[in-house]
N, C-alpha and C positions, 0 to 999 in steps of 0.2 A: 504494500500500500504506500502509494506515496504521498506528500505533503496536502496538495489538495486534496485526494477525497476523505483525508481525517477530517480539513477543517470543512468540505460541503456537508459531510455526514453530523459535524457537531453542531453545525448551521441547522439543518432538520431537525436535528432531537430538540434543539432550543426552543427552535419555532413549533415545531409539537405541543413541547411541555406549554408555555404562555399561551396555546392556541386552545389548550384541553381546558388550563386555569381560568381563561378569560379574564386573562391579562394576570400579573405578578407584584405585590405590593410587598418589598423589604424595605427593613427600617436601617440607618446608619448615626454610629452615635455622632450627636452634634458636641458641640462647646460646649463646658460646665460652667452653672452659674454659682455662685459666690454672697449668700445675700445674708446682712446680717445674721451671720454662723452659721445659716443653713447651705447646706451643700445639695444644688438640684441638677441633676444631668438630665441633659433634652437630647431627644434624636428626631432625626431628618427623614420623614417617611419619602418614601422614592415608587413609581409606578410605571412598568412597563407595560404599554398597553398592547390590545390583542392584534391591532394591526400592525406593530412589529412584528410579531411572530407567524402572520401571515408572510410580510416580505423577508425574513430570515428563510423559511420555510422554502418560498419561491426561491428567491437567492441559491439556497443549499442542492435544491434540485436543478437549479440550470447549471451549477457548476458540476454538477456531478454530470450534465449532457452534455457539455460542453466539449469537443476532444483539443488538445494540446496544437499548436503551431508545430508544424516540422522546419528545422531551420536549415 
């Protein structure tokens, strides 16, 4: 297997998975705040929506029909 069809094939399963979940919502930690002695950490929720995983999806399957340049 070479270089591309690892990354067409990882391009599929992504777009699968965001495609199954309708859409992907992870959280990332943000800044901590500091307030009068209390210590409060906030995180940055983040959202992949399903039409990336639509075009990931597509993406991964044309790369994989895709054949190589002979040079």
């Amino acid at each position: 297997m070479n270089t591309k069809t690892i990354v067409a094939i990882l391009l599929v399963a992504f777009g699968l998975v965001v495609l199954a979940y309708s859409g992907i919502t992870f959280n990332t930690p943000g800044k901590p705040v500091d307030f009068l002695g209390l210590h409060i950490q906030t995180t940055h929720s983040h959202f992949i929506p399903p039409v990336v995983g639509a075009f990931t999806f597509v993406g991964g399957i044309l790369l994989l029909l895709v054949k190589p340049r002979q040079v």
